[in-house]
N, C-alpha and C positions, 0 to 999 in steps of 0.2 A: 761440730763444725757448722759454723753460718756465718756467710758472707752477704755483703752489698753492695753492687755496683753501681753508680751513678754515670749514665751519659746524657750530657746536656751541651746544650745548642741554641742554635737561632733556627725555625722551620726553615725548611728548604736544603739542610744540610747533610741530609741521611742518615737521621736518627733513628728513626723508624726500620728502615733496612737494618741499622745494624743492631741494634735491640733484639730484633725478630731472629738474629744468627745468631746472636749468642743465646739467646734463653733457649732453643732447639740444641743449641751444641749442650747446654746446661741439663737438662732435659735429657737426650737422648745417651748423655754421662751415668743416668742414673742418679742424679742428683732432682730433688724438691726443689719448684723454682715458682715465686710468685714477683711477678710481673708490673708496676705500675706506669702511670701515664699522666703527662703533667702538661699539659699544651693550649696554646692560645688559638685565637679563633682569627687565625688569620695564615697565607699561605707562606709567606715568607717575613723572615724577621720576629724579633720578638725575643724569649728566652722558655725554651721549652726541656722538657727531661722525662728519662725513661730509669728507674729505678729496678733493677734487678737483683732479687736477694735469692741465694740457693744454700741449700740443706742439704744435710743427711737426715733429717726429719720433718717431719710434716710444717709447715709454715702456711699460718694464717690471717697475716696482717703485713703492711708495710713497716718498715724501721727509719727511725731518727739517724741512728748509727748508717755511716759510710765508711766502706775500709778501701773503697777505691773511686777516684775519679776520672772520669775520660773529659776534658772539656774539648769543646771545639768554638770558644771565646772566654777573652777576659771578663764578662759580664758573671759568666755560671763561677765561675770561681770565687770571685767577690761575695755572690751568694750564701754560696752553700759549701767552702771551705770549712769553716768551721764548726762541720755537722762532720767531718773526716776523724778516725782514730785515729787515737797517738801513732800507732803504727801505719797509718794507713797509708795509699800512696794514688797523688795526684799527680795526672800526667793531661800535655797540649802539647800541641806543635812549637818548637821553636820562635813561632811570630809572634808567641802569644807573652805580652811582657811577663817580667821576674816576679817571684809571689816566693814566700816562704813556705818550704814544705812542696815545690811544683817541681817536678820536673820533666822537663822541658827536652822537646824531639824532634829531628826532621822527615816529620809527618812528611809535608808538602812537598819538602828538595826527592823525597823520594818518589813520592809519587811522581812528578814533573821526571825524573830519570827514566821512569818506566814507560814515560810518555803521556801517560792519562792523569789528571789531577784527579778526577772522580773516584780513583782507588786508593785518595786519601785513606779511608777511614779501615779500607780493611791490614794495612800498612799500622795501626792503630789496633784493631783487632786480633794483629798477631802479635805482638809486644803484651796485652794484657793475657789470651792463651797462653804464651809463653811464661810470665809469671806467674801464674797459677798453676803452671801445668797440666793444662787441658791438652786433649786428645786436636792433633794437627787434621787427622785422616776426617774426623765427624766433621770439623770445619771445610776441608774440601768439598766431603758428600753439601753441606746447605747451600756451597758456593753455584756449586754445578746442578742445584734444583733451580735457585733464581738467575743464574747467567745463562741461559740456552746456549750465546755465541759462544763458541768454542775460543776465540781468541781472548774475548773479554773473561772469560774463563780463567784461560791461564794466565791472565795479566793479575788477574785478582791474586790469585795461588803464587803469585813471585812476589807482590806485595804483603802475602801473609809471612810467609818465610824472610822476608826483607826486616818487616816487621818485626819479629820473632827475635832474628840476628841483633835486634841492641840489647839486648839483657839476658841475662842467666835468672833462670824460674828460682823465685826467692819465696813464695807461699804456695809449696806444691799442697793442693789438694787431693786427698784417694777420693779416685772414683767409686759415685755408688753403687748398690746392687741395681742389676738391671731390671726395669720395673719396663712394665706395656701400660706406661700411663701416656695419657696425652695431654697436650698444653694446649689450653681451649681459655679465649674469654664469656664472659657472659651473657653477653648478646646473642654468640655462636651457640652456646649450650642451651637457651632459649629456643634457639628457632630449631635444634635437634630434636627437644622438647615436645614443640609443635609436629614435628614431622612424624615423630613416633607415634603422637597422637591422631595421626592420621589427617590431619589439616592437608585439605588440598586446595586453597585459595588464601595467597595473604597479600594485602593490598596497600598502599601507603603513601604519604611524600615524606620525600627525607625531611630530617631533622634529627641535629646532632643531640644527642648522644643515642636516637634509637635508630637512626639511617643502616647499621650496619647487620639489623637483624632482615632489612628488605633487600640488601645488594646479597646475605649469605642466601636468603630462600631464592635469591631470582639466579645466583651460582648454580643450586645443585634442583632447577622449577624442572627442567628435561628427565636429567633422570630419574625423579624422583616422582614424577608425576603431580606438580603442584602448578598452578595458575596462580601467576604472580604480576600484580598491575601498580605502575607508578603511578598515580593518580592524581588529580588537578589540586588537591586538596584535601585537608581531613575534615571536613563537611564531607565530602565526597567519598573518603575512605573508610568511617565508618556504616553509610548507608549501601556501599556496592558490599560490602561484608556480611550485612544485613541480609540485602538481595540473592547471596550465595546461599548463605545457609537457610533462609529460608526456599530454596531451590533442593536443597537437601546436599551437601556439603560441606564439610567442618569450615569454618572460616575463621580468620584472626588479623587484627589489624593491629596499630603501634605507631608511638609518637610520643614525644617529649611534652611538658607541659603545656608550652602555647599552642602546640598540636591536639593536647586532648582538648584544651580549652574550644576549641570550635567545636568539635563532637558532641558537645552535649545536647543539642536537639536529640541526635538522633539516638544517644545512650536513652533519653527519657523513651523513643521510639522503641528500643527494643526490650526496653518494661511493657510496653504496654499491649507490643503484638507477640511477647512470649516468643522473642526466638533466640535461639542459644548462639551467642558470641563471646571470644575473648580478645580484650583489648588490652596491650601492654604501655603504661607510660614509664617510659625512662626519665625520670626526675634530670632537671640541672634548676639550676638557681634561679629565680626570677625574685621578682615580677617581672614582666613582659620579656623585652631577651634578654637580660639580665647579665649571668656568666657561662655562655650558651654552651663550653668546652668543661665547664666543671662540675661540680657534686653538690646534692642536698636533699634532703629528706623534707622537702617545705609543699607536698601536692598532699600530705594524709589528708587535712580534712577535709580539702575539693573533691577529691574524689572520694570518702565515704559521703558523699553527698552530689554524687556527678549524677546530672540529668536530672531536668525541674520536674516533682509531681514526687510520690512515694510509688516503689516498688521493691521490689527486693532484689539484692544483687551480693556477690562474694566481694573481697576483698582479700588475695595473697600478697605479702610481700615474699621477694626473692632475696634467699639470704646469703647463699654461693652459687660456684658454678653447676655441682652437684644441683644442690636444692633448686637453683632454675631449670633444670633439665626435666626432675621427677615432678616439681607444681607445676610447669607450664603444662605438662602432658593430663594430670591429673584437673585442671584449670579445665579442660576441653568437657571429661566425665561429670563436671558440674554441671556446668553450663546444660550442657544437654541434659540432664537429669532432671533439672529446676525450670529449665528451657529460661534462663535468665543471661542476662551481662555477664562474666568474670571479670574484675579488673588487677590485672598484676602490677605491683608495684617495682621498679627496678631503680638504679640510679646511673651512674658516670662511670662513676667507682667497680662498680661490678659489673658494667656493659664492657669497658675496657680493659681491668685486671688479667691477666694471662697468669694461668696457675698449672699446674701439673695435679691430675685425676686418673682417678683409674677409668678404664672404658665403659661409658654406659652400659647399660644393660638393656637392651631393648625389651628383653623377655618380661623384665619386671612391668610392663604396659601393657595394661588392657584397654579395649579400645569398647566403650559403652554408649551404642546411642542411642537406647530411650526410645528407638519409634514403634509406635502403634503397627498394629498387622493389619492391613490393606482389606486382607479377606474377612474380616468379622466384621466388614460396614456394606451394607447394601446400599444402592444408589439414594444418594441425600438424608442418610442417616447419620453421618459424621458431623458431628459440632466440635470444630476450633477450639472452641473455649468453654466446654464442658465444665460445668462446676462442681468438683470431685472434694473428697473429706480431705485429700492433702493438698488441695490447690492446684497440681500440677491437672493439665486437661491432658488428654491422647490428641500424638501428633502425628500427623501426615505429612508426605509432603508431596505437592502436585503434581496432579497425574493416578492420584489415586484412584481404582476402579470405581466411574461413576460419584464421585463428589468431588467439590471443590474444597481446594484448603485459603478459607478466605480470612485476612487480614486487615486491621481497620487501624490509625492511629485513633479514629475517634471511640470513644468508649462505645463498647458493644456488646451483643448479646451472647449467649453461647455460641453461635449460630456464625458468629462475625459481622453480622445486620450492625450501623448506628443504632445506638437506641440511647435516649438520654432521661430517660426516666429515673427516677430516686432510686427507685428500690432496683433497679438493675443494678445504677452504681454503686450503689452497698453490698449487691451481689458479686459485681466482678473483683471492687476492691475487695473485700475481703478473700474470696476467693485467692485470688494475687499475693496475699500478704500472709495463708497459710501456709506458701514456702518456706516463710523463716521458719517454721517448727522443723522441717526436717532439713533445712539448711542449715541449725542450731547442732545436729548429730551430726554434719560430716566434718564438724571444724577439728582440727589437730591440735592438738596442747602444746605451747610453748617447747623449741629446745631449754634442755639445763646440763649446768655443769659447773663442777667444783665441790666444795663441802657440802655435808649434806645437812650438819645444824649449823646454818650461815648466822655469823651475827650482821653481817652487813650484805643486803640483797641489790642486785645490780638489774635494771632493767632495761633492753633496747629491745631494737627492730631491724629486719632488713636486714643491708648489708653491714650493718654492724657488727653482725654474727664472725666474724675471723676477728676483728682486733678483740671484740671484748672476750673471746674466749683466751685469748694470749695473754690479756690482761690480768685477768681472770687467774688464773695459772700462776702469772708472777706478782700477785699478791698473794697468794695462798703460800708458794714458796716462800715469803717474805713474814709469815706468822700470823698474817691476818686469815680470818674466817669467813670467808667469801662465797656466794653460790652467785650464778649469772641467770636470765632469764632471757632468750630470745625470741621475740614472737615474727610467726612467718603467716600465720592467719590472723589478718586482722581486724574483718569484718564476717561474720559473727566474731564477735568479742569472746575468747577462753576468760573464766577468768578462777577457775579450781584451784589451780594451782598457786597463783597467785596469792590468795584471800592463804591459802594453806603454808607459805614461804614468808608471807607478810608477817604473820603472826609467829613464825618466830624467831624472825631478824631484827637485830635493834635499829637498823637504819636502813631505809630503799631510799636508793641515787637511780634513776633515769638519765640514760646516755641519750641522747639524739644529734642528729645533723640538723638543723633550725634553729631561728632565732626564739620561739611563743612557745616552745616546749608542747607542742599537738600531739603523740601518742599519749602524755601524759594526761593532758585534759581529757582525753576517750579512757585512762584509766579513770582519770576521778569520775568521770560519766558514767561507766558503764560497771566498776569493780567498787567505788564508791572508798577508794585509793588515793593518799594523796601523796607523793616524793617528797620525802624530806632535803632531798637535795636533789638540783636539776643541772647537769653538767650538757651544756650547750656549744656548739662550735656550727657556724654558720658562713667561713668565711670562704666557701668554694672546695676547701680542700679537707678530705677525709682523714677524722679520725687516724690514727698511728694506735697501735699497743699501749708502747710506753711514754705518750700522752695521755691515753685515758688512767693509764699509776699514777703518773705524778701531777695532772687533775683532782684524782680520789683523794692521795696523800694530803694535798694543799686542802682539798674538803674536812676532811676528816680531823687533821689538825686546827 
């Protein structure tokens, strides 16, 4: 069993509300529910949509396939009609003109009866429960979480049942087993990430598509015990970031491309005073604001190269909800270890996706921070920047019995004194640049999956990791010999595996979101690799499954 619901609209029309009730009714059925979002960067008007597909198994990608439409205009129809199964069933309010295959309801005469037009849509709501045969009661319990008023309450609840009353349930669904998973996007599992990691400072100015990992920290900054600051700027947001942690507090900050883009003074900054931060960009499209609401994998190579001057730094991409939870947390243990930048890669796609997971685990996190013991330095015996065989120096952090912990952007000595002498700077660089030896041992080997003597090898990143594994799957069921590679660490460069799948697949295709195919050139850099075929898609909107097949197919043939 797998379904996909389309509702589409103009902003301003209560999409979002109703999306967010039905995938919790989806959801809390025991049903697999992955979530997408398609929306313009503007407040009202437009043509926007919310895609909700649910299982009785696990679901890892969005689908081509629609087996139901909610429109609320003639625009979404004209669209994306012809993405509906033969069976499938398109429904709008009666105003909405005649379309073959529509049918057509008095959404509005109802609501106007009820008295409120605004419970249009749940009058809509209960017409598509009702065909599916969804549970009436789980849709009350979402109604009475977001109606506090007891009247608009039950105006809603007469609307559903109103609703309900034009049809007889003609694809009853069985509910699934009941699962304790929850429906989280990936912004939200990011900044849980952070939280378990013990981050008690994250600082930012919005910017869409990473704005919503600073409104969740500054939700739960109270009870949670975090200092959360909107800030003038991300010039600004990653230097007070800086300021925290080097005060001695986990600190993290986050922004979208033209957001990181001003950071990079101060990313070369925190190479070069060795202090441990994690900075998250949520990729959308540019150059400059580009398509500020939508998706792409086009910041790899700015940011393995963020911040002028050489240092060392990590590089994760986030590949699900899951994997943002466990690397952002893990992101923190770097950093502090290396006392360097982390930088997390995320995008649109995976900040916004709502999926259903099982409950984190918070136990699986340990919290590592690397600092020196206070008591083994007597007064003015501590140096900063010690030059140790692994690069990393012992840290303090101020306040420490009798020394200072002094910081310089200018090159300097052990000590933290300027000193612009040769042989220092040969000393400190190198020193600095001994990280990547054991920065090289913590990286993680690509996920895989599929066949395991693939003749045709598949390689992406990122959020990629749900469609190509689907893909992945249904070429394999289709007789072809397929293995997928997904990399989530991307700076240290894995490349064991790789060099060991290469050799013995007759063809590697490289999936990316970009137009220059960029992971691919870091493989021919760094694995010394080159894709025999480059399957590209750049145009805002992620990947699908069954695009990236019948892309392969067309390749291949």
């Amino acid at each position: 069993m797998d379904y996909s619901i389309f509702i589409g609209g103009a902003a301003g029309q209560g999409l979002d509300t109703l999306s967010h009730i039905l995938s919790k009714i989806l959801q809390r059925s025991g049903f697999y529910v992955y979530t997408t979002s398609d929306y313009l960067s503007r407040v009202r008007g437009g043509q926007n949509f919310f895609q909700i597909r649910f299982a009785d198994h696990l679901i890892h990608s969005a689908t081509s396939r629609l087996d139901c439409i909610y429109a609320l205009n003639h625009e979404v129809l004209l669209q994306h009609i012809d993405r509906l199964q033969e069976n499938g069933l398109a429904l709008a309010d009666e105003e909405v003109p005649a379309l073959d295959r529509l049918t057509r309801l008095p959404l509005r005469a109802i609501a106007e009866e009820l008295g409120n037009v605004r419970v249009f849509n749940s009058v809509g709501l209960g017409y598509i429960l009702k065909v599916f045969g969804l549970d009436f009661d789980r849709a009350q319990e979402m109604l009475q979480q977001i109606f506090v008023d007891e009247t608009m309450f039950e105006l809603n609840v007469q609307a559903l049942h109103k609703g309900a009353a034009l049809t007889e349930s003609s694809v009853p669904v069985v509910p699934g087993k009941q699962r304790k998973h929850i429906l989280i996007n990936g912004n939200n599992a990011t900044a849980l990430g952070a939280i378990a990691a013990g981050c008690r400072y994250y600082c930012g100015y919005p910017m869409t598509p990473s704005s919503s990992i600073l409104v969740f920290m500054d939700a739960v900054s109270q009870e949670m015990e975090i200092v959360v600051d909107q800030v003038e700027d991300e010039v600004a947001a990653l230097n007070m970031a800086l300021g925290a942690s080097y005060a001695g507090v986990r600190a993290m900050t986050g922004s979208s491309g033209g957001g990181f883009a001003l950071m990079q003074e101060a990313m070369s900054l925190a190479g070069i005073i060795e202090t441990p931060v994690v900075v998250i960009n949520v990729q959308r499209p540019g150059p400059a604001t580009g398509l500020p609401t939508y998706t792409e994998q086009g910041d790899l190579r700015f940011v393995l190269h963020a911040g002028h001057g050489e240092f060392p730094k990590m590089v994760i991409a986030l590949r699900d909800g899951e994997d943002a939870f466990y690397q952002t947390a893990r992101a923190f243990n770097i950093a502090d270890k290396y006392q360097i930048p982390v930088i997390l890669l995320s995008d649109q796609y995976l900040a916004d996706t709502e999926v259903t997971l099982p409950p984190f685990d918070f136990s699986k996190i340990s919290i590592e921070r690397h600092l020196a013991d206070a008591q083994a330095y007597g007064p003015g015996t501590y140096y900063r920047y010690q030059v140790t065989e692994s690069g990393v120096s012992p840290r303090l952090i101020p306040g420490a019995r009798g020394n200072s912990v002094i910081v310089d952007s200018d090159e300097h000595d052990e000590k933290g004194r300027i000193d612009e002498s040769a042989d220092n700077r040969r000393t400190q660089v190198d020193k600095r640049m001994r990280k990547a030896q054991g920065l090289a041992q913590e990286v993680q080997p690509p996920w895989e999956f599929g066949a395991d003597a693939p003749e045709l090898l598949l390689v992406c990143w990122g959020s990629l990791a749900g469609p190509m594994r689907e893909a992945c799957d249904q070429l394999n069921a289709q007789g072809l010999v397929v293995r997928a590679l997904v990399y989530g660490d991307i700076w240290p460069f894995h490349t064991e595996r790789l060099h060991a799948l290469h050799a013995q697949a007759k063809k590697l295709v490289v999936v990316e979101q970009n137009a220059t195919g960029q992971f691919e050139g870091l493989m021919r850099q760094e694995a010394l690799i080159r894709a025999d075929e480059k399957l590209l898609k750049y145009d805002g909107r992620q990947w699908k499954s069954d695009e990236i097949v019948a892309a392969l197919k067309e390749v291949l043939s």
